[in-house]
N, C-alpha and C positions, 0 to 999 in steps of 0.2 A: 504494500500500500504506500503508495506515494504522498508524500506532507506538500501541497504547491501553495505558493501565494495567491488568493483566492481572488484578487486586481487583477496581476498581468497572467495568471495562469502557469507561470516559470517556474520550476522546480528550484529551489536557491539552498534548500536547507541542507543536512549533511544527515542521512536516509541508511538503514541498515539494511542490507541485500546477501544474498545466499546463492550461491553457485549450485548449478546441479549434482555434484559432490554433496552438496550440506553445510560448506565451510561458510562461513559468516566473516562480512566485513562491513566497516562502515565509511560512506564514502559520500563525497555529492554527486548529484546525478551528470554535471557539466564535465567532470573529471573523468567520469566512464567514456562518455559521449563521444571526449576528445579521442579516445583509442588509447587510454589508459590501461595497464592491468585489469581485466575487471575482476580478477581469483588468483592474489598474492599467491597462497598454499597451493591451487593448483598449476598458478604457473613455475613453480619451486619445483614441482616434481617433474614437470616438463623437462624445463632444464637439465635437472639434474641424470635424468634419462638418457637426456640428448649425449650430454656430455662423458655417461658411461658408452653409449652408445660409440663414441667417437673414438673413446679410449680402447675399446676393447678392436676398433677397427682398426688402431695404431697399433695394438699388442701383437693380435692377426699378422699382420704386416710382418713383423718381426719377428714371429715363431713364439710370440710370448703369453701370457693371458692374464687378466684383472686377476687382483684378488678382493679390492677392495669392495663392498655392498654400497656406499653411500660416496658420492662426487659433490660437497656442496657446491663451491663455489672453485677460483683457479686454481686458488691457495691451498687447496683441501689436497694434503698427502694422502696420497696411494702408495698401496701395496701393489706390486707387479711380482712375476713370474719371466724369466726370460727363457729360451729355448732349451739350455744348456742345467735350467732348474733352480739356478740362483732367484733369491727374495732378496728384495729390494726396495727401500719409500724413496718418493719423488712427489713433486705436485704436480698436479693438472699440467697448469701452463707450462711448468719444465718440459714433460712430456709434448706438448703440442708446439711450442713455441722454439725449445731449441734442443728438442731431437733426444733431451738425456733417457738415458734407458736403462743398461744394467751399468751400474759400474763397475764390478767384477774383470766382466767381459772386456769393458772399453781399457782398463788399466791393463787388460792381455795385450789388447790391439796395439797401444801405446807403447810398450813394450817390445814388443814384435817390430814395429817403426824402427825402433831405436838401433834393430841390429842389421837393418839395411844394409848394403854398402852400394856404391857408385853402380858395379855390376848390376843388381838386381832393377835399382833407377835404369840404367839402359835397357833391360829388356823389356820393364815398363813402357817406357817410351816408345820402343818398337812394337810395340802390341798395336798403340796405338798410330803407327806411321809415321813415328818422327825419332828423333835422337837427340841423346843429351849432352849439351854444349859444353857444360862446367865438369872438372872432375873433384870441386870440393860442395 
């Protein structure tokens, strides 16, 4: 039931409404209207859907998988799983934004870098059609 100014007929006041969930909020009618949230707690679970949804497509990717049940928000650490079995926390946006994943693994990879030598750069390079200028 709507409270309207009984003059201009304009809804002005600040009006309690109920999502088809049940959830309860209170709000004016001009603030919905504008293409506001109209269902805080439903739109929370949206999100948070979304954004397991995304992570478990990045885990995918990587041979890895969620462990975590609840994604609030970027900042909300996750547990992951990588290929090789390691557990590991991260956040959201680390995950999405710059790629961090196991660090286990990545300190192998790192690692493995380190004992390159010139030789293996040139065969590199040749894979890909070219060769390598410098020998330091």
């Amino acid at each position: 039931m709507m409270a309207s100014d009984s003059e201009t007929g304009q809804v002005s006041n600040t009006l309690r409404w109920h999502c088809s969930e049940g959830h309860q909020r209170d709000a004016k009618f001009d603030y919905l209207k504008r293409g506001n949230r109209w269902c805080p707690t439903c739109n929370e679970m949206l999100m948070q859907q979304a954004r397991k949804t995304e992570l478990r497509d990045t885990a995918a990717k990587q041979g890895g998988k969620v462990l975590s049940e609840k994604i609030r928000d970027m900042k909300s650490e996750v547990r992951l799983e990588c290929t090789n079995g390691h557990q590991s926390s991260t956040s959201f946006s680390g995950v999405r934004y710059k790629g961090t994943w196991c660090p286990s693994c990545a300190q192998k990879t790192r690692a493995n870098f380190k004992h390159l030598t010139t030789v293996d750069a040139q065969k590199a390079s040749e894979t890909h059609g070219g060769h390598l200028l410098s020998s330091t």
